[in-house]
Structure formats: C-alpha cells, structure tokens
C-alpha positions as CSV (number, residue, x, y, z in Angstrom):
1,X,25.3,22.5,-43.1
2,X,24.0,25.6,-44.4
3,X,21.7,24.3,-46.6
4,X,19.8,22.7,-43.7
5,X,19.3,25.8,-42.9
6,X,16.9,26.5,-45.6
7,X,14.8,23.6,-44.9
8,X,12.1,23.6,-42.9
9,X,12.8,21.3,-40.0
10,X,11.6,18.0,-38.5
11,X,9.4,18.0,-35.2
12,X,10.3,14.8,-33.8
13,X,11.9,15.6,-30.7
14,X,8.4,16.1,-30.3
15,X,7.1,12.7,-31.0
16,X,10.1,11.7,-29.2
17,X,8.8,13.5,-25.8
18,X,5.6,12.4,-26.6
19,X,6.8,8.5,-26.5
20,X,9.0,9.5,-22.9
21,X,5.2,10.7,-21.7
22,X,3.2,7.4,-22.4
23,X,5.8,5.1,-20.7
24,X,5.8,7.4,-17.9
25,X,2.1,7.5,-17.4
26,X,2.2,3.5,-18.0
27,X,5.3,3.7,-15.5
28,X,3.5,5.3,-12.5
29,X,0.1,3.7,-13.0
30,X,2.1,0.3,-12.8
31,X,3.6,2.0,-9.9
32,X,0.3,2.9,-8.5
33,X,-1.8,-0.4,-8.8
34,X,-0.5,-1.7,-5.6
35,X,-1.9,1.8,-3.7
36,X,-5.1,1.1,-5.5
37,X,-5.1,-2.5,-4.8
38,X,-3.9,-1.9,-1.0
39,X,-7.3,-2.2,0.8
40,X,-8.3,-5.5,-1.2
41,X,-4.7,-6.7,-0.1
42,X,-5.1,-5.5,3.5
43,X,-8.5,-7.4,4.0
44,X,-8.1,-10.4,2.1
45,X,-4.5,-11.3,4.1
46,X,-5.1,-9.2,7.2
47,X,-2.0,-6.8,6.9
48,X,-1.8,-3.7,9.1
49,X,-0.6,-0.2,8.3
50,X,2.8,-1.0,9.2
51,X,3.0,-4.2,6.9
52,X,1.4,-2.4,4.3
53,X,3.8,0.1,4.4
54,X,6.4,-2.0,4.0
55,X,4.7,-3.2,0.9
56,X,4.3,0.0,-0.6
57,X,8.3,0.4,-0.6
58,X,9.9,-2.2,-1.6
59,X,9.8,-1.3,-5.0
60,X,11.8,1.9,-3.5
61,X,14.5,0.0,-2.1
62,X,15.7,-2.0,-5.3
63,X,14.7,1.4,-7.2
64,X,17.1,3.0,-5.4
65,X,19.8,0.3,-5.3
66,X,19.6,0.0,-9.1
67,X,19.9,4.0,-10.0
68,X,23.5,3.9,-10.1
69,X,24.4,0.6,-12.0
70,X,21.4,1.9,-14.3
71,X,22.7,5.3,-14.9
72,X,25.8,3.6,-15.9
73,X,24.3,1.1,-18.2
74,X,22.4,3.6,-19.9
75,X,26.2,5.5,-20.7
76,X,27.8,2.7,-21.9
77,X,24.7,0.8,-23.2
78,X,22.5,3.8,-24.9
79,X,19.1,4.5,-23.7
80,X,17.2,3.1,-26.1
81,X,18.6,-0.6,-25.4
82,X,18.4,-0.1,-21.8
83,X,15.0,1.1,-21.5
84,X,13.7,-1.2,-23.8
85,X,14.9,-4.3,-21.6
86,X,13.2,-2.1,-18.6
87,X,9.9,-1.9,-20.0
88,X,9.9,-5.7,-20.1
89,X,11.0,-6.9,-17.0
90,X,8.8,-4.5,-15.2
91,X,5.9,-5.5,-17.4
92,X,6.7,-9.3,-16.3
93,X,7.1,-8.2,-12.6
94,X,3.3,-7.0,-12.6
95,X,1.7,-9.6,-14.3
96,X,3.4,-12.3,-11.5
97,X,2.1,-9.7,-9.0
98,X,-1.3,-10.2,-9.9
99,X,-0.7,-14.5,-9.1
100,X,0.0,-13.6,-5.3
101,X,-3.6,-13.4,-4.8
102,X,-4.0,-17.2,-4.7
103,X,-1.3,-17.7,-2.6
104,X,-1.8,-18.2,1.3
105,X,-1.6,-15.5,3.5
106,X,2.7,-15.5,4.9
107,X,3.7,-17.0,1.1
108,X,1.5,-13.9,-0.7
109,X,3.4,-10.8,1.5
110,X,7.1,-12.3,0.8
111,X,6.2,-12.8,-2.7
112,X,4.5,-9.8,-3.2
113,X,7.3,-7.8,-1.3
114,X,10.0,-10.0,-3.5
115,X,8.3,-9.0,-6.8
116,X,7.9,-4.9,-6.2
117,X,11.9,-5.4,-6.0
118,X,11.9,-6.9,-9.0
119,X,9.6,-4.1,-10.1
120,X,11.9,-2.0,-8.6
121,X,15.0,-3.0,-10.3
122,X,13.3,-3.0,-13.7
123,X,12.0,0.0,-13.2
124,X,15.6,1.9,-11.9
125,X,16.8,3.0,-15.5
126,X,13.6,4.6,-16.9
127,X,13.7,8.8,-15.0
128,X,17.5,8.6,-15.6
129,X,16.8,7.5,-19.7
130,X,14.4,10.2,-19.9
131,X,16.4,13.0,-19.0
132,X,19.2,11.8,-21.0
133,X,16.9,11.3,-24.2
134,X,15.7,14.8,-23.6
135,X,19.4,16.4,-23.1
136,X,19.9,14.6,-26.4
137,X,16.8,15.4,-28.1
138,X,16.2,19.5,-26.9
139,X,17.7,22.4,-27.0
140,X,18.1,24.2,-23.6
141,X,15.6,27.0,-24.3
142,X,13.0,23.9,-24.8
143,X,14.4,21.5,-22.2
144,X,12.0,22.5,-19.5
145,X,8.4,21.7,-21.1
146,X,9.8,18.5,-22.5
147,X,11.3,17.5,-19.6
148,X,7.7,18.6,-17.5
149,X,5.9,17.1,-20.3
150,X,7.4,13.3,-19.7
151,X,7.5,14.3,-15.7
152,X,3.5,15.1,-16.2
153,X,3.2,11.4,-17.0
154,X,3.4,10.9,-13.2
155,X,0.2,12.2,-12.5
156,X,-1.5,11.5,-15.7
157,X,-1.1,7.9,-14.6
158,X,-3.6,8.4,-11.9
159,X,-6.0,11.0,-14.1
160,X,-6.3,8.1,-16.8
161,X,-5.7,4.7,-14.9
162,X,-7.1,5.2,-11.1
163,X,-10.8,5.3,-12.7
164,X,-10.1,2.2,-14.7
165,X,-8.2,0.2,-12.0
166,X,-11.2,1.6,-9.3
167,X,-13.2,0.0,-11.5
168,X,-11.4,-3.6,-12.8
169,X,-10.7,-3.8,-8.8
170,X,-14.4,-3.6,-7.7
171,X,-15.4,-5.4,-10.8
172,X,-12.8,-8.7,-10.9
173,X,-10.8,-8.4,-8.0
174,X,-7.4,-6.3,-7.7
175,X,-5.1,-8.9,-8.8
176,X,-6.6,-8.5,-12.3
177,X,-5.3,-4.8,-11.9
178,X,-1.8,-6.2,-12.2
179,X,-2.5,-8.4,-14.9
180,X,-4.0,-5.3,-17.0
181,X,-0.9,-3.6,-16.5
182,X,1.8,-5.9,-17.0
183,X,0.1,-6.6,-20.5
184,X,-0.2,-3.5,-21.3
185,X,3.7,-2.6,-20.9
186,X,4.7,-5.4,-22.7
187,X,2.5,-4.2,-25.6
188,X,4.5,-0.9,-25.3
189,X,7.4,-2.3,-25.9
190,X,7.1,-2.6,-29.8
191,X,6.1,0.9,-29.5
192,X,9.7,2.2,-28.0
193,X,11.1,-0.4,-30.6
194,X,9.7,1.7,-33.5
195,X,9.6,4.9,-32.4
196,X,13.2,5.7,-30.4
197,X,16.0,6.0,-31.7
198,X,19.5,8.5,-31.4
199,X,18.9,11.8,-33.0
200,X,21.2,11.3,-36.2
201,X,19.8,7.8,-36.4
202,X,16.1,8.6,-36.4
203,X,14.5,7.8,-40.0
204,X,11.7,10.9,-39.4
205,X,13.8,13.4,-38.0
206,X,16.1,15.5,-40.9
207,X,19.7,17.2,-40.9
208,X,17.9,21.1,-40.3
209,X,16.2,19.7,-37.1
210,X,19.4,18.0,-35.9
211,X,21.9,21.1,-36.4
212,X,18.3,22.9,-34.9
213,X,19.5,21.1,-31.7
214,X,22.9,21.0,-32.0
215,X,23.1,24.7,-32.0
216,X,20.8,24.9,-28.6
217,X,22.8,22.7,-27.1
218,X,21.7,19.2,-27.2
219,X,23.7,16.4,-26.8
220,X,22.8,14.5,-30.4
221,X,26.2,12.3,-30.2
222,X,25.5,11.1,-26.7
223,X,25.4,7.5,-27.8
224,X,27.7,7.9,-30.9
225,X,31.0,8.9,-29.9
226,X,33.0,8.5,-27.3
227,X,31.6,10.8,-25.2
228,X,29.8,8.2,-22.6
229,X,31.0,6.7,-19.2
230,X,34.7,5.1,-19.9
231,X,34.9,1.6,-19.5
232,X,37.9,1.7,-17.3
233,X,37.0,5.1,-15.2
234,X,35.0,4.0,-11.4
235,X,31.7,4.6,-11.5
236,X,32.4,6.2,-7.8
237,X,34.9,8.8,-9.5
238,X,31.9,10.5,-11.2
239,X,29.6,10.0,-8.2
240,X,32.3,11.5,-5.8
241,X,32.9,14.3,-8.2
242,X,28.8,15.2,-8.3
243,X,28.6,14.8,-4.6
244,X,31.4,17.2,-3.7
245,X,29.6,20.0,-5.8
246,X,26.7,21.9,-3.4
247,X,24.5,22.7,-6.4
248,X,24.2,19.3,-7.3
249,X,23.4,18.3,-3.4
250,X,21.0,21.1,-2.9
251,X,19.2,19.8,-5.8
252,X,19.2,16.2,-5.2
253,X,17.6,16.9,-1.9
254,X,15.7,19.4,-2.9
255,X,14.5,16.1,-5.2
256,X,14.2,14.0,-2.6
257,X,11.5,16.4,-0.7
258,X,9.7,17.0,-4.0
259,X,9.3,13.4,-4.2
260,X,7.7,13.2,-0.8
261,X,4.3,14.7,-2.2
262,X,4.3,12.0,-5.5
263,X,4.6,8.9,-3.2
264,X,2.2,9.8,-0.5
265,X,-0.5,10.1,-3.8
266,X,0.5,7.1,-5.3
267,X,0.4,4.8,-2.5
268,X,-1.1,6.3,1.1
269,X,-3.6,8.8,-0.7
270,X,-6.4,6.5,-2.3
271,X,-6.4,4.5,1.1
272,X,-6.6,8.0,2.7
273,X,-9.7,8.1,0.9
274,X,-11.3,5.1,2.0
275,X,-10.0,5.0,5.9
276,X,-10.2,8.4,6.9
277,X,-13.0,9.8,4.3
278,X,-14.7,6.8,4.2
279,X,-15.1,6.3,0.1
280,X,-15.9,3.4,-1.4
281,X,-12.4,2.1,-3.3
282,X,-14.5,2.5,-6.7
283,X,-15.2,6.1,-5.5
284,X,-11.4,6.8,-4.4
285,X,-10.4,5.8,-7.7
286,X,-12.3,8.3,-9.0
287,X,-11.8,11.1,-6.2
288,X,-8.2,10.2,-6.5
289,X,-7.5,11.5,-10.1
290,X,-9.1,15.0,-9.9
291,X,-6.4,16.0,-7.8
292,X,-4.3,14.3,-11.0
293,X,-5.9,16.3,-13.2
294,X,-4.5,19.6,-11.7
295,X,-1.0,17.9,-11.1
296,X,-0.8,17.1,-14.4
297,X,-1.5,20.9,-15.9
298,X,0.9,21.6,-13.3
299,X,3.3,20.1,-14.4
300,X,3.1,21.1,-18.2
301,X,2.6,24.8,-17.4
302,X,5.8,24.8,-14.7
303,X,7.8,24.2,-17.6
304,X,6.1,25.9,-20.0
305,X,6.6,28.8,-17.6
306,X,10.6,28.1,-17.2
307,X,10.8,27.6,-20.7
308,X,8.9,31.2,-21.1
309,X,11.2,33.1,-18.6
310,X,14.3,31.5,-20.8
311,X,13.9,32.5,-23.9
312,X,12.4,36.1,-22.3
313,X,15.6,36.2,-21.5
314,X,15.9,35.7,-17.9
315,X,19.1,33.6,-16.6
316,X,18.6,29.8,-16.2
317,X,18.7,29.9,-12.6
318,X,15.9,32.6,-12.5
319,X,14.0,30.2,-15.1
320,X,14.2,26.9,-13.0
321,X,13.8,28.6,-9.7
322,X,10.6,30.3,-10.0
323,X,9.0,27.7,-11.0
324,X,9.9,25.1,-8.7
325,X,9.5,27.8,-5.2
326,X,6.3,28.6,-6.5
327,X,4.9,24.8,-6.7
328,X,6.4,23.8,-3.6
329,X,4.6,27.0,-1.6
330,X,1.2,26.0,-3.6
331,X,2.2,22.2,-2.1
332,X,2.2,23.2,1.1
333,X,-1.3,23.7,1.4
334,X,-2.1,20.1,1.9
335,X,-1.7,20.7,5.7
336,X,-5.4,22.3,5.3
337,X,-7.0,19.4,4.7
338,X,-6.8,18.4,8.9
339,X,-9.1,21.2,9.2
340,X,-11.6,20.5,7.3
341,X,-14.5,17.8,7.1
342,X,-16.2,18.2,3.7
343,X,-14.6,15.3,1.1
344,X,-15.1,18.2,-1.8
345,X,-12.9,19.9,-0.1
346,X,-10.1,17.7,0.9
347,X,-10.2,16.7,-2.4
348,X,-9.9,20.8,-3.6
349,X,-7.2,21.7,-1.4
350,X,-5.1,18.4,-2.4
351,X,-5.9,19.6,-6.3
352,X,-3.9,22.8,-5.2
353,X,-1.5,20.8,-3.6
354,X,-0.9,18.3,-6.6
355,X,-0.9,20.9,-8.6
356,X,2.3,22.9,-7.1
357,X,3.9,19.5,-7.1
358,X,3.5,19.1,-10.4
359,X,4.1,22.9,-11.5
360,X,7.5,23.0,-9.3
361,X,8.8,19.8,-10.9
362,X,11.3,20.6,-12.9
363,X,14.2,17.8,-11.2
364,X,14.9,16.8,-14.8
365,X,15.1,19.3,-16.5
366,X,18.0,20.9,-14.0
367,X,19.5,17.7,-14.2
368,X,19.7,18.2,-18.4
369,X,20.8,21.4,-17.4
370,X,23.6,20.6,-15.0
371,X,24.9,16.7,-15.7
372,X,28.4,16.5,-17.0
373,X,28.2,15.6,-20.4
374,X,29.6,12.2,-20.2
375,X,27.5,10.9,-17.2
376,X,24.2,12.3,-18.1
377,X,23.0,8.8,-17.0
378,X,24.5,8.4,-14.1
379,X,23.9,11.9,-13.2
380,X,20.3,11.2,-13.3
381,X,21.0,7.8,-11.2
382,X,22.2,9.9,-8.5
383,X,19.6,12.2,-8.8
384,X,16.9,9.0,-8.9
385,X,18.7,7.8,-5.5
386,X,17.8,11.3,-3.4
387,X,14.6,11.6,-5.1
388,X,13.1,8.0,-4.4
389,X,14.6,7.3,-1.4
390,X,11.3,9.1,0.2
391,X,9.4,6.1,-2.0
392,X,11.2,3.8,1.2
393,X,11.1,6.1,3.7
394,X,7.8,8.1,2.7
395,X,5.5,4.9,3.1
396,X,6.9,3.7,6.1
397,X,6.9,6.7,8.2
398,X,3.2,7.6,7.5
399,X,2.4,3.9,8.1
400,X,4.1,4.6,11.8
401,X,2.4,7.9,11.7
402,X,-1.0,6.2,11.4
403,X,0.0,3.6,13.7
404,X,0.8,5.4,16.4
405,X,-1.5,8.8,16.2
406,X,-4.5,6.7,15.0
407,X,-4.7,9.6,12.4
408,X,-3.5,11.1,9.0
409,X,-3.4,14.7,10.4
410,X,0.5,14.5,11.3
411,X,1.4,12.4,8.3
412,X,0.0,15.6,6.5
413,X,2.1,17.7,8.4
414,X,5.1,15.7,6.8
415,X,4.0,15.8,3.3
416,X,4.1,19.9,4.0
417,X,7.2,20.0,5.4
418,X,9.3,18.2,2.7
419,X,7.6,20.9,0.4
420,X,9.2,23.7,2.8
421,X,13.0,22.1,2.8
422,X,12.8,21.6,-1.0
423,X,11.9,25.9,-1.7
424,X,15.1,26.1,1.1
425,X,17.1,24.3,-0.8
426,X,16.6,26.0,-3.7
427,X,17.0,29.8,-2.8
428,X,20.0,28.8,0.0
429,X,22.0,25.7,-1.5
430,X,21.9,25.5,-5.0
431,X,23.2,28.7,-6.1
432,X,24.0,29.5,-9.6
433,X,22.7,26.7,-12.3
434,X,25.2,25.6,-14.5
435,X,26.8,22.5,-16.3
436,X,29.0,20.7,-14.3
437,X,32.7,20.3,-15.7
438,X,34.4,16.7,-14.5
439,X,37.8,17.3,-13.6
C-alpha cells in the first residue's frame, strides 16, 4: 500500500462522473420529449390541460413505485448490472412512444399513459445508481461537484436537446422526437458496458487512486463484499429505520420541494411558452434552454462551492447547507415573472430561477453523505420516492391550476413556495449532517 503512494494516481472517478453525466442528460431529455411534444399531442387528439397533465405524470407514478424495489436491486444486484438493464427498457419505452401517433384518438392516450409507466419503471433505478456509483467512486471532500456534476445533467438535457427536438418536432412531427431518443439510449448502452465498472475492477483506474478514495472515504467494496442489502433482512427494516431519523425526513422533503422547480421545466414550462407567451413550439424549444443554460452552471458551481467550503475546512453541514438555501432563495424568484409582460424577461428571471435550482441541488450528494453504508441504494430509493412524487403531483396540480384560474400566475406561486419549505427544511429539520448508523 505504500508504494501506491508514490505513484501518481489514476483520474477515472472522473471519467466515471463524466459517464453518470451523459446518461443523465440523455435521461431527462427522454424525460422531456413528451413536454416538448405536448402541444402537437394536445391538438392532434384534442386533450385538455387536465388530460395532459395526467400524461405528464405517469411516468412519476411507476417512478415512484419502482424506487424502492430498485434501490434494493441495485444492493444486491450492483449498479452497473442494474443500470445497464435500465438504459434499455427505457430506451425501448420511447421508441413505442413515438408509434402512438398513428393510433386513434381514446387507444393513443391509454397507450401513451401505459408506456410513460413503463418509462417510468425503467427509469426508477438510475438517480439511486448514481449516488451510489459516486459514494463508491469519491471521496467526501469531492463528493459534492461529482454528485452536481451528474445532477447538472438535468438541465443540460434541455440546453442540448430542447433546440434539437424544437426542431425534429416542427420538422417531422413530434413522434419522431421519441424515436430519436429511444435510439439514442440504446446506443448508450455499449457505452456504460465499456466504461463502468467497480472501483477495484476498473482496467484504467490504478491501486494509488483506489487507496486515494479509500482514505476519503469512499465506499470501493460496495459491490464486492458483503456489505450490500442482506438477502434475508426486509426491505421495510431499512426503510423504517431511515424514516424514524428527522435528518433524513427533513431532507427527503426538502427533495421533494426541490424537485417541484425540475418538473414544472421539463413538462409545463415549454407549453408555458407557447399558451401564455405565445412562441412558436420551434421558438420554445429554443427559449426553453437558456434558462437550461444557467441551471446547468448552477448546478456545477453549487457543488463546486460545497466542495470549496469542505476542504476550507468548514463542517459538512455548513458545506451542504449554504449551498442548497442559497439556490432555493435565488428559485424563488420565479414568482416575478406574473408581473411582467416582456418574453426576454420571463425568460431572464426564470434563468435566475433555474439557476438557484440547479446551484442548491445538492440531494445526492447528502444522500452519499448520510446513507447507511449497506443501503446506499435503497437509501437513494427512498430519497427518489419524496423527490419525484412532485413529478405526479407537480403536473396535475398546475394542470387544475390552469384549469380553473384560466392562468399560470398561481401555478407560479406554487413553484415559489416549494422553493420556501425546502430552505425550512433545511435550517429547521435536518440538523447536524452525518452518516446514518443502522441499528
């Protein structure tokens, strides 16, 4: 072991990170085409705002379902077997979406609504896998910007991809938006195939890197040892256990309110654009990923800026906190945009707004920081469950909103407001942050 420490080390927790961000941004953009496609879906079978906001979440309610069995998977299975089946079934799930466009009008909304559960489902493992890769991969000092680096894939997705899909949608038709996507992930998967593997089994990465994160505090035996979920041990021990601890409830609904401000962008937000601002959708898709652009160097400074306070020397608590307040305050400014009438500047103040969402996201990383060492996965399930049950309820609700107020103003109001519980959770609930110890 010492002489590792004479050799220069590896980077590919790096590369590693790098992978977890690509299938996130081609993750949420599959995530995303159905926003992007909603207006061509809308006219062409005649669905209101409350149908279409039932759409919008049925991939939330087999997300959410799945977290747990997924989480456990991914600690008896290993992440890299897991995910990879993931990738695949999601990737299959889009390309059938895009076939519901030739089917008539009752046949094309169950079907569609069937098949964003299945996206759903497939798509349940994947946040839970990434934290766990990272708690395996990093080091706690570095834990934050890897874990906002992946996260940042989230809005990346709609800084790369809502152009593209603005554009294949007003160009073929927005089935073909599916189809681009679902090939696309499958692609991926030889990718993930080639590129992930456990720390000690990784061909690139040598022993002065792994002992690098070993003394930081990675997990690099997570999927070696015995260390993962036990086979006779009730998935509802562990659950029970997490749920019976207030820092990990402040933080999963703290997670849940943070989550509020994604899902109104990736699905009510570019037909924002076009009902109340009156764009074109090939101009939404464009308008839509500025305010991408700033969420995604949100996200990537947030934790470079934990990450910072860390090693400075500040506690953890102080190091994931500041952040995460900070974003949520910036978030809350998307309640300006009732007041104003200029699109440049609706499409400003939500750039401020995206941007504190992505600079106070730092779920994940907490979640690396506080998951009990054998249940990383289903840690992260549980966390999944709080944090996209506003991907079912977020949709809904603003398609009532619209519904009944004939207006966006108050479904604004809502976005704000989750932004407000999530910095009260965080100075009031969760305390001290700190790894959890199962009894």
């Amino acid at each position: 072991m010492n002489v590792a420490k004479d050799v220069k080390k590896t980077n590919v927790r790096w590369i590693t990170v790098a992978i977890l961000f690509l299938i996130t941004v081609i993750n949420y953009a599959d995530r995303a085409t159905i926003s992007l496609a909603g207006s061509g879906i809308e006219k062409q079978f005649h669905m209101g705002p409350v149908a279409m906001g039932y759409i919008f979440s049925a991939f939330g309610w087999a997300y959410v379902i799945c977290q747990l069995p997924g989480g456990y998977w991914l600690d008896r299975f290993g992440s890299k077997r897991v995910y990879a089946f993931s990738i695949f079934f999601w990737a299959l799930s889009s390309i059938l979406q895009g076939f519901t466009g030739f089917l008539a009008v009752g046949t094309a909304f169950v079907t569609l609504f069937i098949l964003r559960l299945l996206s759903g489902a497939a798509e349940s493992p994947t946040f839970p896998a990434n934290s766990r890769i990272v708690a395996a991969w990093f080091p706690a000092a570095e834990r934050g910007t890897a874990a906002a680096i992946f996260s940042a894939g989230q809005a990346a997705a709609t800084v790369i991809f809502a152009p593209l899909m603005g554009w294949i949608i007003f160009t073929f038709g927005w089935y073909y938006a599916f189809w681009f996507m679902g090939i696309l992930a499958m692609l991926f998967t030889l990718v993930w195939k080639k590129f992930i593997h456990n720390p000690k089994d990784h061909p690139m990465a040598n022993e002065a890197e792994i002992q690098y994160i070993v003394e930081g505090g990675g997990l690099v035996d997570m999927d070696q040892t015995n260390a993962g979920a036990k086979k006779n041990e009730s998935i509802m021990k562990y659950v029970k256990q997490l749920l019976h601890n207030r820092m990990m409830i402040g933080i999963y609904i703290a997670q849940y309110c943070i989550n509020a401000t994604i899902y109104f962008f990736i699905t009510w937000f570019p037909v924002y654009l076009v009902q109340a601002r009156g764009l074109s959708i090939l101009k939404a898709g464009f308008a839509a990923s500025v305010p991408a652009i700033f969420g995604f160097a949100g996200g990537i400074l947030g934790g470079i800026l934990s990450d910072f306070l860390l090693k400075k020397g500040y506690s953890l608590t102080v190091a994931r906190k500041v952040p995460i307040v900070l974003g949520m305050l910036l978030g809350m400014t998307i309640i300006i945009c009732n007041y104003v009438d200029s699109v440049f500047m609706v499409i400003a103040i939500m750039s401020v707004a995206f941007f504190g969402k992505g600079f106070g996201q730092l779920g994940w990383a907490v979640n690396s920081d506080t998951a009990p060492k054998a249940i990383v996965g289903v840690s992260g399930g549980v966390l999944n469950i709080f944090g996209n049950l506003t991907s079912i309820i977020t949709p809904i609700t603003i398609g009532y909103i619209i519904k009944i107020t004939g207006s966006y103003n108050d479904a604004l109001v809502f976005i704000a407001a989750h932004c407000l519980i999530a910095i009260l959770c965080y100075l009031f609930i969760v305390g001290e942050i700190k790894r959890v110890e199962l009894k």
